[in-house]
N, C-alpha and C positions, 0 to 999 in steps of 0.2 A: 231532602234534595240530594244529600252528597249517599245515604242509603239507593236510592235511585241511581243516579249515576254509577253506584256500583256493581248495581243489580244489573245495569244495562250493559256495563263491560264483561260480565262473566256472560253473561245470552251473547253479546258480539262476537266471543274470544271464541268461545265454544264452537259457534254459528261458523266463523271463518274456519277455525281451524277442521271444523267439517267436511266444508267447504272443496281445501286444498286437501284433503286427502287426509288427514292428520286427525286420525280416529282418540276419542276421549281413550284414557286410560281407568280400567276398575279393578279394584281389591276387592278380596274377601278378606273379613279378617275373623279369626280363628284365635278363641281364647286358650291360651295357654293352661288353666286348668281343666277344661273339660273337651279340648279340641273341638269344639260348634262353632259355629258360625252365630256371628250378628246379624239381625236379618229385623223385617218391617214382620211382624208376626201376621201370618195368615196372607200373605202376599197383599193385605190390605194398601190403598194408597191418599185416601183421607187425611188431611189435618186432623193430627191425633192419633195419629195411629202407634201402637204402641210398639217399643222395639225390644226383644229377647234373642237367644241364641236356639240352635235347632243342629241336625244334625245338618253336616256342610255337605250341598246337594245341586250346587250350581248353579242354583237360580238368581232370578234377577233379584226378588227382593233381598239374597243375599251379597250383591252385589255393590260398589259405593266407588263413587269416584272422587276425588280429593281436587276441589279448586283452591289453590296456593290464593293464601293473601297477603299475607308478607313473611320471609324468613322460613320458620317454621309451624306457623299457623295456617288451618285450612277451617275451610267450608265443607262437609260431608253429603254428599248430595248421593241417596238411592236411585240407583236404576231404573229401578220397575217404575218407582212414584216419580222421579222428580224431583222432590221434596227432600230440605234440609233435616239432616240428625239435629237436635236440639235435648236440652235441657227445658222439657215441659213448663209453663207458666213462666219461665225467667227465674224459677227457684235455683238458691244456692245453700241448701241446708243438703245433709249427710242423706240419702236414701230419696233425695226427688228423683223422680221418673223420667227417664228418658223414651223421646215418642220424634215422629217426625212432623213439620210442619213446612211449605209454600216457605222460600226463603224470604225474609226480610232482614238482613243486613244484621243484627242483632246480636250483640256477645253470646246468647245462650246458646248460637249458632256456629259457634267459631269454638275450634280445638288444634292447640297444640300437637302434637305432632313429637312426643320425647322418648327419645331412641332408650333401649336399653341393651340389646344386643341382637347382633345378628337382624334376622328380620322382628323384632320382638319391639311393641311401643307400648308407651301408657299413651293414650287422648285423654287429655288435661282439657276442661272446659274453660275457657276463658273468662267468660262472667262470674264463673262460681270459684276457680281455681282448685276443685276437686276432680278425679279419674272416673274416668266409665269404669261399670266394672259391672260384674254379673254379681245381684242382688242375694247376700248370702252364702258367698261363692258356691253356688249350688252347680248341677252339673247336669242335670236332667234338661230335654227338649221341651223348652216353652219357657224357662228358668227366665223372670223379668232382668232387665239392664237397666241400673240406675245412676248416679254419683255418688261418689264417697270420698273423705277426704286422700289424699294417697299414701300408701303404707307400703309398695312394690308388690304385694301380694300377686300370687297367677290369677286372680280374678279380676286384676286391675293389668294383665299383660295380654296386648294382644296381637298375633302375627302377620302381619299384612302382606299378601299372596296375591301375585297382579295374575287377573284373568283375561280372558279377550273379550 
């Protein structure tokens, strides 16, 4: 119920503030090691869909808007899909996959938001209490995005760039 109820204020907030003029806000955000973009791989918009970095090209599935839930926790909601960034299956071990899925309310859903400088954050998962971070810190186009505990590394920073 109170997942619901929450679900139903972010479609309301959204909805009004559409409404009245007051167009959603999105970021790209751009790893600090390899400068790409995070993005829904292959512009797919499915539950499940898997999420990597690409080179930053201004599309929607690069695209993400940030619903505040309290403080500095958000909800990561893609563009193109819809659909919440998540930590796949609810896992909170080193190297689970991050994919998007249809939001349900759910910690694997919810990320921190911890500044480190400038425009520069780590997204700390909330259920798991580990960082996004590009898988390997690899640098190549398609390079997976998983959690790992946080170490500051540039594979776990990433800069958030608001688009229209």
């Amino acid at each position: 119920m109170k997942k619901s109820l929450f679900m139903l204020g972010l479609i309301i907030s959204s909805t009004l503030l559409t409404k009245i003029g007051i167009a959603a806000q999105y970021f790209e955000f751009s790893n600090a090691l390899s400068n790409k973009c995070l993005e829904v791989g292959g512009s797919k918009n499915s539950n499940g869909a898997n999420v990597n970095i690409w080179e930053c090209d201004g599309g929607k599935a690069q695209q993400w808007e940030l619903k505040n839930i309290v403080k500095d926790y958000y909800v990561i909601i893609n563009r193109h899909s819809g659909k919440a960034l998540e930590v796949g299956g609810s896992k909170k071990n080193n190297g689970a996959n991050v994919n998007i899925w249809e939001y349900d309310g759910g910690r694997a859903q919810q990320w921190e938001l911890k500044h480190i400088s400038g425009d520069y954050y780590a997204l700390i998962n909330v259920l798991s209490g580990k960082a996004l971070e590009v898988g390997g810190s690899k640098n190549s186009n398609g390079a997976n995005v998983n959690i790992w505990a946080y170490d500051g590394g540039q594979a776990q920073q990433w800069r958030r760039i608001a688009v229209n």
